[in-house]
MIGU-762814 format. One line per 10 residues: number of its first residue (from 1); their letters; for each residue y, x, z of C-alpha. Coordinates in steps of 0.1 Angstrom, whole numbers, always signed. Example, Ala and Ser with C-alpha at 12.3 -4.5 7.8 and 13.67 -1.06 7.14 Angstrom:
2
1	AS	-45/+123/+78 ~ -11/+137/+71
//
This chain:
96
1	XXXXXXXXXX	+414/-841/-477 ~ +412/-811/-498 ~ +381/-790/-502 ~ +392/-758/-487 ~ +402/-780/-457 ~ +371/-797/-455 ~ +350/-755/-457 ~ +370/-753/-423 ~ +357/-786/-403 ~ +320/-771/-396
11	XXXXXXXXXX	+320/-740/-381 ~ +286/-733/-368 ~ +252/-751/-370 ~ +240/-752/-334 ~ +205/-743/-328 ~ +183/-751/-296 ~ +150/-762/-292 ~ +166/-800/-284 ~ +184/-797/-316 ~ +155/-783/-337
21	XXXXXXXXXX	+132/-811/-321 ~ +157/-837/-335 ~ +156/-820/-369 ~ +122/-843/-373 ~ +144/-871/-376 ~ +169/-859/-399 ~ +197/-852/-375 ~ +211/-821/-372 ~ +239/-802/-349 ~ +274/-786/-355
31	XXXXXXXXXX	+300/-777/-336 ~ +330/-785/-353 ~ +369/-784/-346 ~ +383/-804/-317 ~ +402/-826/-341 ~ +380/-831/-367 ~ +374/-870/-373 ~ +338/-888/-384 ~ +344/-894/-417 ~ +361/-858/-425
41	XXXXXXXXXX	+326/-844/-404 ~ +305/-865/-433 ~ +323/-854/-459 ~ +324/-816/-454 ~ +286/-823/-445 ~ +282/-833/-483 ~ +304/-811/-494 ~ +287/-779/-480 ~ +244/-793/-479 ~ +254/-808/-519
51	XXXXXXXXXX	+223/-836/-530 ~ +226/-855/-493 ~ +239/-885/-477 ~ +254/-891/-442 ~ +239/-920/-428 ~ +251/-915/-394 ~ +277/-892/-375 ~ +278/-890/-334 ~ +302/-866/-318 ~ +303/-852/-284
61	XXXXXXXXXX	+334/-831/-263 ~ +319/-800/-245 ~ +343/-794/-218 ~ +349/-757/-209 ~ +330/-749/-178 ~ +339/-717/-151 ~ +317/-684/-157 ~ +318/-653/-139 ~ +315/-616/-153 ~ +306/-596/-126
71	XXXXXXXXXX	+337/-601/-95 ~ +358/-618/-122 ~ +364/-658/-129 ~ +373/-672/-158 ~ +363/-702/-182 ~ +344/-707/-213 ~ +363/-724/-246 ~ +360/-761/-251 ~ +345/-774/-278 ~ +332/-800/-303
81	XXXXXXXXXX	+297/-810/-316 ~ +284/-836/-345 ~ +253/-848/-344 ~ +247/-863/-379 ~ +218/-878/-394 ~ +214/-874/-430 ~ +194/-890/-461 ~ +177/-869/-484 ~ +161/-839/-483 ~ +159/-819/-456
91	XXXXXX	+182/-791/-449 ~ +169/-756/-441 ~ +185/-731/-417 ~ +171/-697/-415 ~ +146/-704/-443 ~ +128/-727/-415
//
């Protein structure tokens, strides 16, 4: 897959206190697109974070879920994340 392609798998790092808790073990969370595969998820990993290694990548559907806005319904967007564990150094977000 092409490197421009590969820019548009990760589109967000997720941060919550579960996910910055599993930071201490090198694993870190993104939500990514719905059809994204494992290995294209590892390699846009390396591409973008550039000096480390994928060891492991777990992903996880987030179904949309109903919300209301005041006496309106509606639903939330669906989504993907990627839990991936990594070798190396550490990656920083925010300048944590």
């Amino acid at each position: 897959m092409s490197n421009e392609k590969l820019y548009d798998v990760i589109k967000k790092p997720l941060i919550t206190e579960k996910s910055v808790a599993a930071t201490e073990n090198a694993q870190y969370t993104f939500e990514v697109k719905k059809d994204a595969t494992k290995i294209e998820i590892a390699q846009a990993v390396e591409l973008a974070f550039p000096g480390r290694k994928v060891k492991k990548v777990r992903t996880v559907y987030m179904p949309s879920h109903a919300k209301r806005m005041g006496y309106k319904f509606g639903r939330t967007d669906s989504s993907k994340k990627a839990i991936v564990t990594i070798e190396g150094e550490p990656i920083e977000f925010m300048g944590a």
